[in-house]
VOBA-1610 file (N, C-alpha, C; in pm, whole numbers, padded with zeros to 5 digits, always signed):
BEGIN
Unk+09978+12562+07124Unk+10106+12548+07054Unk+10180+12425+07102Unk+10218+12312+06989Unk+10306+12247+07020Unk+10444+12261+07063Unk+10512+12236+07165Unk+10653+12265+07199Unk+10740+12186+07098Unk+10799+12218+07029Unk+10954+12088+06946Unk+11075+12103+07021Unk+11175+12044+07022Unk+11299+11984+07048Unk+11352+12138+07010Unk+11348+12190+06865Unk+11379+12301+06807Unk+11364+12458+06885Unk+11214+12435+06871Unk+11154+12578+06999Unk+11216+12586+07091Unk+11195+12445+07156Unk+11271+12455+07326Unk+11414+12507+07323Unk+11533+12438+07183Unk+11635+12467+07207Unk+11676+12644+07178Unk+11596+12675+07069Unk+11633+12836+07059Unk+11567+12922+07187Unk+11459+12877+07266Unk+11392+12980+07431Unk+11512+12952+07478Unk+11594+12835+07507Unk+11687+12850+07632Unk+11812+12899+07586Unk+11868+12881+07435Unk+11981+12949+07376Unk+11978+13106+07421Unk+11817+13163+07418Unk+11814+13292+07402Unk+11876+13338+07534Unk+11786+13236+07617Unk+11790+13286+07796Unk+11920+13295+07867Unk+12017+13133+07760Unk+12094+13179+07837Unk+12231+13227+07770Unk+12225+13310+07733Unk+12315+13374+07638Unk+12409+13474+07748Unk+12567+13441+07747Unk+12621+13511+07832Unk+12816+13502+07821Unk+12842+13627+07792Unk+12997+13648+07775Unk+13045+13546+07785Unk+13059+13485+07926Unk+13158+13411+07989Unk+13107+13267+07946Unk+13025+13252+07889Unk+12984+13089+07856Unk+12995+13068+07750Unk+12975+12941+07703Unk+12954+12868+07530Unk+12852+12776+07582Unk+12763+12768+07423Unk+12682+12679+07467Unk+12664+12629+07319Unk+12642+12470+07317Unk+12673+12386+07258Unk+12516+12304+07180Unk+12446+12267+07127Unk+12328+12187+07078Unk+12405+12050+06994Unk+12351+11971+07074Unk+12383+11831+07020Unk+12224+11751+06932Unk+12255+11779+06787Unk+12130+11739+06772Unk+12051+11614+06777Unk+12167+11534+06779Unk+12134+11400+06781Unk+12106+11334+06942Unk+12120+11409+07027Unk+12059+11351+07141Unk+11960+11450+07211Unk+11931+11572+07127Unk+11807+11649+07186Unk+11902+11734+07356Unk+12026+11756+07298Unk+12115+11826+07468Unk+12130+11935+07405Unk+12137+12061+07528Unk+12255+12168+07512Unk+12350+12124+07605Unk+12429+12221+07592Unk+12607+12187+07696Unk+12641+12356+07717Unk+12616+12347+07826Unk+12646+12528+07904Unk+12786+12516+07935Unk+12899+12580+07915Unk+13009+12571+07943Unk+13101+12680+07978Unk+13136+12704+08124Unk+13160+12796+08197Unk+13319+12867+08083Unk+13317+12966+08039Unk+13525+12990+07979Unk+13596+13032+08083Unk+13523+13075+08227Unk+13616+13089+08334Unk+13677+12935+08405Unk+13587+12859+08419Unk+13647+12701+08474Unk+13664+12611+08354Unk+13610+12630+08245Unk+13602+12498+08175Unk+13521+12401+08200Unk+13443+12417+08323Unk+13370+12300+08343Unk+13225+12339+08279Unk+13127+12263+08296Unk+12972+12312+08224Unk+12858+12208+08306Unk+12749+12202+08219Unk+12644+12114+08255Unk+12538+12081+08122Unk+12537+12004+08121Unk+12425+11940+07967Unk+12274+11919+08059Unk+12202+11976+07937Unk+12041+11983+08000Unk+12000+11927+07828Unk+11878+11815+07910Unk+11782+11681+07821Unk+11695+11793+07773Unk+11586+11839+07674Unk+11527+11929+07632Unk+11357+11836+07630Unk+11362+11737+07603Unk+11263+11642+07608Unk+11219+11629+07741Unk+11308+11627+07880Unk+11216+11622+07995Unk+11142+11783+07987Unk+11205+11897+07958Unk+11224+12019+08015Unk+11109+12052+07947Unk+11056+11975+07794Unk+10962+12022+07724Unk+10793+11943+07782Unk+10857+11793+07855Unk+10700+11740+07914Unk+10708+11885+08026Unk+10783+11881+08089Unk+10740+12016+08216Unk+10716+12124+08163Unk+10729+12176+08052Unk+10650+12290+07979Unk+10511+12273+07991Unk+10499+12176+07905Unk+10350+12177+07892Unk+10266+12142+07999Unk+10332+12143+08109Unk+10254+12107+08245Unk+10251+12293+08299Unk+10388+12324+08321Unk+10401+12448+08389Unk+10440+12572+08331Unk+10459+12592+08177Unk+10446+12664+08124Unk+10611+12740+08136Unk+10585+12881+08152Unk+10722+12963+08119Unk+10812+12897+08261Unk+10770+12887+08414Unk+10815+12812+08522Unk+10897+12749+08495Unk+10868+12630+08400Unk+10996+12534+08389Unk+11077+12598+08347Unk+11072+12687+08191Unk+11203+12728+08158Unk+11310+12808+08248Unk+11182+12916+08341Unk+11250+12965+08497Unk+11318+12908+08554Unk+11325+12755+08574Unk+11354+12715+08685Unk+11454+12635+08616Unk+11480+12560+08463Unk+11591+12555+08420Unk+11717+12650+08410Unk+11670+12808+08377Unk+11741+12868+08358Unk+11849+12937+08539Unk+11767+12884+08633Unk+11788+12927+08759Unk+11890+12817+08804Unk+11882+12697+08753Unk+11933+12603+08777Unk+12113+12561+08750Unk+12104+12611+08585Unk+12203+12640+08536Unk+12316+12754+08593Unk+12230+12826+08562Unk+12279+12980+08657Unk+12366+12957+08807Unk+12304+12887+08867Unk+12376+12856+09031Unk+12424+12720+08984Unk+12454+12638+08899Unk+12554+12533+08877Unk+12664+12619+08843Unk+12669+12674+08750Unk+12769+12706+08670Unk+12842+12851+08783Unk+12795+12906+08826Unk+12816+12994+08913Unk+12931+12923+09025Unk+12896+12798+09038Unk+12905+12698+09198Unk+13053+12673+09130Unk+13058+12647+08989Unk+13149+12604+08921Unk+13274+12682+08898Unk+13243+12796+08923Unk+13340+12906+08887Unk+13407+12973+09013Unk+13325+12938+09137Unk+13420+12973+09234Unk+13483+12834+09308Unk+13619+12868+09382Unk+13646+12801+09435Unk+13619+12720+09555Unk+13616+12569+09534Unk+13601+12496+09656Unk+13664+12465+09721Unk+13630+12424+09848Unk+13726+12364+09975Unk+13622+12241+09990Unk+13693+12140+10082Unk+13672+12062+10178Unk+13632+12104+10307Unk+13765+12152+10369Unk+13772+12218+10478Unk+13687+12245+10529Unk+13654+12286+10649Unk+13532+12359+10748Unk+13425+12299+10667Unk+13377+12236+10543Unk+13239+12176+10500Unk+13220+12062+10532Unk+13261+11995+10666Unk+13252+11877+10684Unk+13042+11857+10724Unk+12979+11962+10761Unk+12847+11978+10735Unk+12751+11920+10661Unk+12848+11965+10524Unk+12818+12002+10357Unk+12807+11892+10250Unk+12866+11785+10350Unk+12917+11661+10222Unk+12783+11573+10261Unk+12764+11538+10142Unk+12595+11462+10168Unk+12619+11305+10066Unk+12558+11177+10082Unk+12508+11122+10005Unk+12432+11144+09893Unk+12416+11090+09732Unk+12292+11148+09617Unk+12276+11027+09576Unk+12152+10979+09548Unk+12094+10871+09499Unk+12063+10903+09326Unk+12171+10793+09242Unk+12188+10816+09117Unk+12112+10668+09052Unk+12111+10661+08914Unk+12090+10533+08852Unk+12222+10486+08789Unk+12245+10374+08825Unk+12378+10279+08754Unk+12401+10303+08610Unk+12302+10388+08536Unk+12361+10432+08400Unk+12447+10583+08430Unk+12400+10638+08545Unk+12482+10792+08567Unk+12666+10716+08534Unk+12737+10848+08502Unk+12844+10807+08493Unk+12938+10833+08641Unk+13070+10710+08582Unk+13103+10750+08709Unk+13254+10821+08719Unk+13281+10890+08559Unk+13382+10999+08619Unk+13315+11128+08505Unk+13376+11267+08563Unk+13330+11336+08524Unk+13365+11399+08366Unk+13278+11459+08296Unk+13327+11509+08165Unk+13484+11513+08078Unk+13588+11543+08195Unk+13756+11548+08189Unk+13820+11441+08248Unk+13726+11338+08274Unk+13778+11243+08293Unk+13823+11197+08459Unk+13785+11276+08491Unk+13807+11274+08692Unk+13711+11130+08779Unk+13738+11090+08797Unk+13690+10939+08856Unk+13594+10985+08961Unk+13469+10995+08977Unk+13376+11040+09107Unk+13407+10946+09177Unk+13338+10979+09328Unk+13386+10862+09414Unk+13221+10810+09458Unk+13218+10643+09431Unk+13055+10685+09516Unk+13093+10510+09530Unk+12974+10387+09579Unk+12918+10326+09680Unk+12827+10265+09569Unk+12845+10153+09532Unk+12715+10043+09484Unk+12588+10020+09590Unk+12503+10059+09528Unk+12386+10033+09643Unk+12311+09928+09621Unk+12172+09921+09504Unk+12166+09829+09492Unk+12169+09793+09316Unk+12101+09675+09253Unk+12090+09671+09109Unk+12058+09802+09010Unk+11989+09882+09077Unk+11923+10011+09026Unk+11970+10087+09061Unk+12055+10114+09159Unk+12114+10244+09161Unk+12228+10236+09233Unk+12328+10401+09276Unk+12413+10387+09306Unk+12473+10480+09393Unk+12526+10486+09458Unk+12564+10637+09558Unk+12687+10713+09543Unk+12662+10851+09534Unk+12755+10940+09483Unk+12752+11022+09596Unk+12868+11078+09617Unk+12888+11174+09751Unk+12908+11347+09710Unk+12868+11450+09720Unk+12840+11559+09693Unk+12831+11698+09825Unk+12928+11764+09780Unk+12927+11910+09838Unk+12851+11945+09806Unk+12784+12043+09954Unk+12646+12114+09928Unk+12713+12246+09886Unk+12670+12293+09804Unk+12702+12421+09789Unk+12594+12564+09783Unk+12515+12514+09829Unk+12358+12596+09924Unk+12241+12609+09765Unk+12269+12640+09673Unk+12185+12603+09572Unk+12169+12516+09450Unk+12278+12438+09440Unk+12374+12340+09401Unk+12407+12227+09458Unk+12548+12178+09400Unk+12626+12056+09491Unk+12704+12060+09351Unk+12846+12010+09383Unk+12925+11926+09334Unk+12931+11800+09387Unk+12952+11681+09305Unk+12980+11545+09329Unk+13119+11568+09321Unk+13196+11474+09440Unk+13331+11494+09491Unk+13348+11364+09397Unk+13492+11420+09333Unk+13578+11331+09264Unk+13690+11305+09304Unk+13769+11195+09318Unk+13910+11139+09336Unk+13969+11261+09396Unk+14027+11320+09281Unk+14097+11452+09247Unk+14120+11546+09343Unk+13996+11549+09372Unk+13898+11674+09418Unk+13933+11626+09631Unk+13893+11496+09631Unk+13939+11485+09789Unk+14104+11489+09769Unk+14162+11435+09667Unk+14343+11401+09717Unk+14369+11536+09749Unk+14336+11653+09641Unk+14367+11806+09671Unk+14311+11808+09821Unk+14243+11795+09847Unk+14187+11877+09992Unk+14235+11776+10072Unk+14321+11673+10076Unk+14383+11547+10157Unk+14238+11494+10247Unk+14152+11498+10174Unk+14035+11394+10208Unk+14036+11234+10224Unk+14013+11132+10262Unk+14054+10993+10205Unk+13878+10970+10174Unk+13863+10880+10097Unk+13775+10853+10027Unk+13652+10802+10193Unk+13715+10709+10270Unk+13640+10679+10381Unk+13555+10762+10429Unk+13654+10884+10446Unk+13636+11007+10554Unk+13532+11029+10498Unk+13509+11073+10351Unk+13413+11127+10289Unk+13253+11066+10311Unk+13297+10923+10292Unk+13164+10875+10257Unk+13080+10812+10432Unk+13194+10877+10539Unk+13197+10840+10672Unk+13065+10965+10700Unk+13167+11046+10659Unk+13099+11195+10664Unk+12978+11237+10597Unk+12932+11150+10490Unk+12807+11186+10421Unk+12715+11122+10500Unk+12721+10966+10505Unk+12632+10918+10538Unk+12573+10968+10704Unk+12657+10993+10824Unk+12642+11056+10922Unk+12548+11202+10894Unk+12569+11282+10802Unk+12496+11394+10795Unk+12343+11351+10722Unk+12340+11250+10639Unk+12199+11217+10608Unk+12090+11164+10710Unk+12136+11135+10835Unk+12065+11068+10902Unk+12060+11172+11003Unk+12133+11316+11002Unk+12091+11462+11075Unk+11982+11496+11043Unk+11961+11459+10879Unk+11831+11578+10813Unk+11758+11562+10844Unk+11605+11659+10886Unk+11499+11620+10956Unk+11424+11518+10876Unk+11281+11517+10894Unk+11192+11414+10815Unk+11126+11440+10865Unk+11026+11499+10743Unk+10873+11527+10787Unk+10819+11445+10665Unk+10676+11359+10733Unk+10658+11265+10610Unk+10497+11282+10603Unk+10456+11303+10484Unk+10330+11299+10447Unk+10234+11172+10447Unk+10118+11113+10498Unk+10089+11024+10471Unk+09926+10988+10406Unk+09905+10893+10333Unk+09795+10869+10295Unk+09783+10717+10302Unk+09598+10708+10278Unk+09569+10565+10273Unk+09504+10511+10100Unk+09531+10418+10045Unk+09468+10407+09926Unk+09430+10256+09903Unk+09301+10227+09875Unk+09224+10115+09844Unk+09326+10029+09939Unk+09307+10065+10108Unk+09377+09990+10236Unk+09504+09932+10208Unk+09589+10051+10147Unk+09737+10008+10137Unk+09800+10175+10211Unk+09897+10189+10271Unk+09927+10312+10379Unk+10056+10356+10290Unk+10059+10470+10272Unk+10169+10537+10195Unk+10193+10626+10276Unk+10395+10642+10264Unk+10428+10775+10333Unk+10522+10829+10227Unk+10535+10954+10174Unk+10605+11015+10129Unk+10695+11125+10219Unk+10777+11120+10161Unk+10908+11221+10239Unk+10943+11274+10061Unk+10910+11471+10087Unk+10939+11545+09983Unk+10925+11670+10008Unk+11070+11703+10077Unk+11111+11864+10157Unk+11172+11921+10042Unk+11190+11864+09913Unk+11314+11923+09779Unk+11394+11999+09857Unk+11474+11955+09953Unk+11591+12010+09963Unk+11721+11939+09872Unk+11727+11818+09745Unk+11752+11781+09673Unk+11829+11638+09742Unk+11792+11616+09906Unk+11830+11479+09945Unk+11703+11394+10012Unk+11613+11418+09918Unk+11474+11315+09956Unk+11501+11176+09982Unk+11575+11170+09852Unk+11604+11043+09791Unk+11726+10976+09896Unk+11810+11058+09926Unk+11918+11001+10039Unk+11835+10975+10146Unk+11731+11014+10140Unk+11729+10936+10334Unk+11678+10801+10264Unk+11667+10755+10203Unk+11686+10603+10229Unk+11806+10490+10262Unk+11900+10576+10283Unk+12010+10514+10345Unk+12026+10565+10455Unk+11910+10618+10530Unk+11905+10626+10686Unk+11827+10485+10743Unk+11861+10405+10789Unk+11861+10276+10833Unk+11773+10297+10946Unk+11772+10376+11029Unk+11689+10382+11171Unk+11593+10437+11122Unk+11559+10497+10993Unk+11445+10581+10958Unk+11329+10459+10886Unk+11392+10376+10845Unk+11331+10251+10759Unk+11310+10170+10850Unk+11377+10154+10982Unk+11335+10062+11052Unk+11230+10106+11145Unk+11222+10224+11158Unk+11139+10327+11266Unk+11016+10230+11174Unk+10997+10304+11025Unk+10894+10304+10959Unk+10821+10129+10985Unk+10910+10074+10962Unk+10854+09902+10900Unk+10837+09835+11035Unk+10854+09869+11149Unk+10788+09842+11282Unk+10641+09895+11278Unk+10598+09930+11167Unk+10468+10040+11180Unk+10374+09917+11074Unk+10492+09843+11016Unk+10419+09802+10848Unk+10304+09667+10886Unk+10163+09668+10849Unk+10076+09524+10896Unk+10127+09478+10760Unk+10142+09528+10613Unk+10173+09391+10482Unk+10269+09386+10467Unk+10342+09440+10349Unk+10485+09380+10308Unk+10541+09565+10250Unk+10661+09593+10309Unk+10683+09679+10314Unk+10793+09717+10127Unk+10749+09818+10100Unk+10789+09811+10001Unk+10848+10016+09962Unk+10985+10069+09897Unk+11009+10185+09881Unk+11037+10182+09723Unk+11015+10327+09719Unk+11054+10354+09558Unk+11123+10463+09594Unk+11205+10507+09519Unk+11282+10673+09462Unk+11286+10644+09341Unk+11208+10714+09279Unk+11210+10785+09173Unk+11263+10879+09118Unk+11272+10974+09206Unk+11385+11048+09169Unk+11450+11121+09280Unk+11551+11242+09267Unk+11609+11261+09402Unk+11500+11308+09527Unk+11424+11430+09465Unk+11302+11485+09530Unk+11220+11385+09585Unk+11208+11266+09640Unk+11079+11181+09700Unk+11148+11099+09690Unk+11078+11019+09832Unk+11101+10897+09903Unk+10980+10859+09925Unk+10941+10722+09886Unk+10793+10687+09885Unk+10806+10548+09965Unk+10737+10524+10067Unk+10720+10380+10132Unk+10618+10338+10148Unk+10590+10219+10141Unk+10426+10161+10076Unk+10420+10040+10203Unk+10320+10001+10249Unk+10277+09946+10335Unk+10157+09848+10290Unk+10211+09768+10196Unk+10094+09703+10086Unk+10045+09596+10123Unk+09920+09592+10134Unk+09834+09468+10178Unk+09730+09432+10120Unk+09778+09448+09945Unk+09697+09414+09855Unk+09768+09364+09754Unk+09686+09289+09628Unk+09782+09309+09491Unk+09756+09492+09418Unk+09621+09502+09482Unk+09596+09690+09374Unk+09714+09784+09470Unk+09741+09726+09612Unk+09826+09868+09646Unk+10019+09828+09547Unk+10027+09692+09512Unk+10163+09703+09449Unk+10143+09804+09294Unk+10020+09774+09194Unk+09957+09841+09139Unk+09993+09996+09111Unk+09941+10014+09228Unk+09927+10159+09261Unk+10103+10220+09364Unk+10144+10181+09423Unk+10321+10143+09392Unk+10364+10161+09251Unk+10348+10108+09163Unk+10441+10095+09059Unk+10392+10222+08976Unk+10221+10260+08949Unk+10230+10355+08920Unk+10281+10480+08901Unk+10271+10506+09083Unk+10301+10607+09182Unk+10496+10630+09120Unk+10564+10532+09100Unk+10731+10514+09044Unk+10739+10564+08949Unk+10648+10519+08841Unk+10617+10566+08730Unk+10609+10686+08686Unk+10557+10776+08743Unk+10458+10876+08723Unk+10546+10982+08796Unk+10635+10989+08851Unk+10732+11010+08985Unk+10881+11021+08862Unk+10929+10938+08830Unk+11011+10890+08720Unk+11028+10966+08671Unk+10894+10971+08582Unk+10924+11048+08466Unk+10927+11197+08492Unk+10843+11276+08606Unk+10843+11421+08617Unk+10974+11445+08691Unk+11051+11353+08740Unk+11156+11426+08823Unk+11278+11496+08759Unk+11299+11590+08811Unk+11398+11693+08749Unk+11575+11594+08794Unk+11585+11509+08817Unk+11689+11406+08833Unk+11604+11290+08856Unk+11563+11218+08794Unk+11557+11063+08770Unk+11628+10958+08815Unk+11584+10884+08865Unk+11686+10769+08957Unk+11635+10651+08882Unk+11499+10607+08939Unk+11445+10454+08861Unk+11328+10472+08922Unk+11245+10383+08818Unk+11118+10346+08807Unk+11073+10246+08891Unk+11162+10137+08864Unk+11141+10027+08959Unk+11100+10032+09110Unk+11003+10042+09195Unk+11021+09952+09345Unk+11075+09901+09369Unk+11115+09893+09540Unk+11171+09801+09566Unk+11120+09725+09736Unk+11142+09612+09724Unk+11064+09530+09814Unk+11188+09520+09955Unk+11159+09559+10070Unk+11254+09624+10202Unk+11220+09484+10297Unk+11343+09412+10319Unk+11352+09305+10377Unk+11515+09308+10437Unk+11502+09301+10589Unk+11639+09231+10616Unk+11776+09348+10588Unk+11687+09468+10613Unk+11762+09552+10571Unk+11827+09601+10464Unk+11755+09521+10346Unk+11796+09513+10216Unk+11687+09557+10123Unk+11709+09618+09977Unk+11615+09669+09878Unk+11655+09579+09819Unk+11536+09517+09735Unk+11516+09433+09619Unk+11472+09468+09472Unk+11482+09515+09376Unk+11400+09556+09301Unk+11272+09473+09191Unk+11160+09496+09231Unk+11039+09419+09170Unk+11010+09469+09067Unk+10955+09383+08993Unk+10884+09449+08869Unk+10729+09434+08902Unk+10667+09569+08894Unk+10491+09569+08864Unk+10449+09580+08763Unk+10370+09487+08699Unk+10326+09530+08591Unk+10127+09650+08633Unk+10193+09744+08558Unk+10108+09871+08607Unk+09964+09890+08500Unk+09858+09858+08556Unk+09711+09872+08465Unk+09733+10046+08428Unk+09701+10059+08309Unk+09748+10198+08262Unk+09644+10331+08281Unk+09546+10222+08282Unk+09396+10303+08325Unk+09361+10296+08485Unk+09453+10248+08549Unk+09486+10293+08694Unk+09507+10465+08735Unk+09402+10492+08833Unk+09425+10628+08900Unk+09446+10677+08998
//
């Protein structure tokens, strides 16, 4: 059975059908819009990624959409603090098309990183997160510093356990615990430098999406190749999407390269 835009949208209408919500189908961009009537606030889900992960994982994905929603909107309806979560506040690695205030118009607070992406600061809320907005610190008398003082210090707490492989003599390490800040430890600075004291070619990272952190140790033209693939392929399955692009790690700085990727590469 083929999945459509259509199918997908009436399985998750069904699933998530519930008193306290509205939910919305936008047909012209292939969205629903879950929308809490206790907060007013909601969350829009793409039906086109949710339908490639169907056909990979079957009823799972829709599980794991519908689980997803469920503890957003949940996260949404009770009240937050600042306070005592100084723990809690984390860095999130977004793409420069994410927006940068929220649905009602609330200004998020985040950090230009590099051409491709951008940094947003976010309460953990243990199966969730909110991204902290303006608003949201003046109420809790946060200053914007404090916040982003406080994130970046807790990203460089999180452990790191990193997977590694070798491919046609280019050295890959992945870091992918899905605790949903894969992608933030690349603004752990001692963790990149640990790594690239290790590097014999030209050291090179991708995030693709939040789940994985990929660092390439390339001492070929097939391992950039197989880099850009690896972004690629990464990209597109991630349940938050960042960018495709690589990027080339010099001087303490990300660059972003373009590979052009042989398609019949494996």
């Amino acid at each position: 059975m083929k999945m459509t835009n259509a199918m997908m949208k009436n399985i998750l209408v069904e699933r998530l059908q519930r008193e306290r919500w509205n939910i919305v189908y936008d047909h012209t961009n292939f969205q629903l819009r879950i929308e809490s009537k206790v907060s007013g606030k909601g969350i829009t889900i793409s039906l086109p990624p949710i339908i490639s992960k169907w056909e990979e994982k079957k009823e799972k994905a829709i599980d794991e959409v519908v689980y997803n929603v469920e503890e957003a909107l949940k996260a949404m309806e009770e009240p937050q603090k600042l306070g005592g979560k100084e723990k809690h506040i984390f860095p999130v690695l977004r793409s420069t098309s994410f927006p940068t205030e929220t649905k009602d118009g609330k200004k998020l607070i985040f950090d230009e990183h590099t051409a491709e992406t951008r940094i947003y600061f976010a309460l953990d809320l243990g199966t969730s997160y909110r991204l902290i907005d303006r608003d949201f610190a003046i109420q809790e008398n946060w200053s914007e510093e404090r916040i982003k003082e406080v994130a970046r210090f807790n990203v460089r707490s999180l452990k790191v356990e990193i997977k590694e492989d070798d491919v046609a003599e280019n050295h890959f390490y992945f870091i992918n615990t899905n605790d949903g800040y894969d992608a933030s430890r690349v603004l752990n600075e001692s963790l990149l430098e640990k790594i690239q004291s290790t590097i014999k070619g030209t050291m090179v990272v991708a995030i693709p999406h939040q789940d994985v952190l990929i660092i390439g140790d390339i001492c070929n033209e097939q391992g950039y190749k197989i880099v850009g693939h690896m972004a690629m392929q990464f990209f597109t399955e991630g349940r938050v999407p960042i960018t495709a692009l690589p990027f080339l790690y010099e001087n303490k700085e990300l660059e972003p390269i373009f590979v052009l990727v042989n398609n019949k590469l494996k």
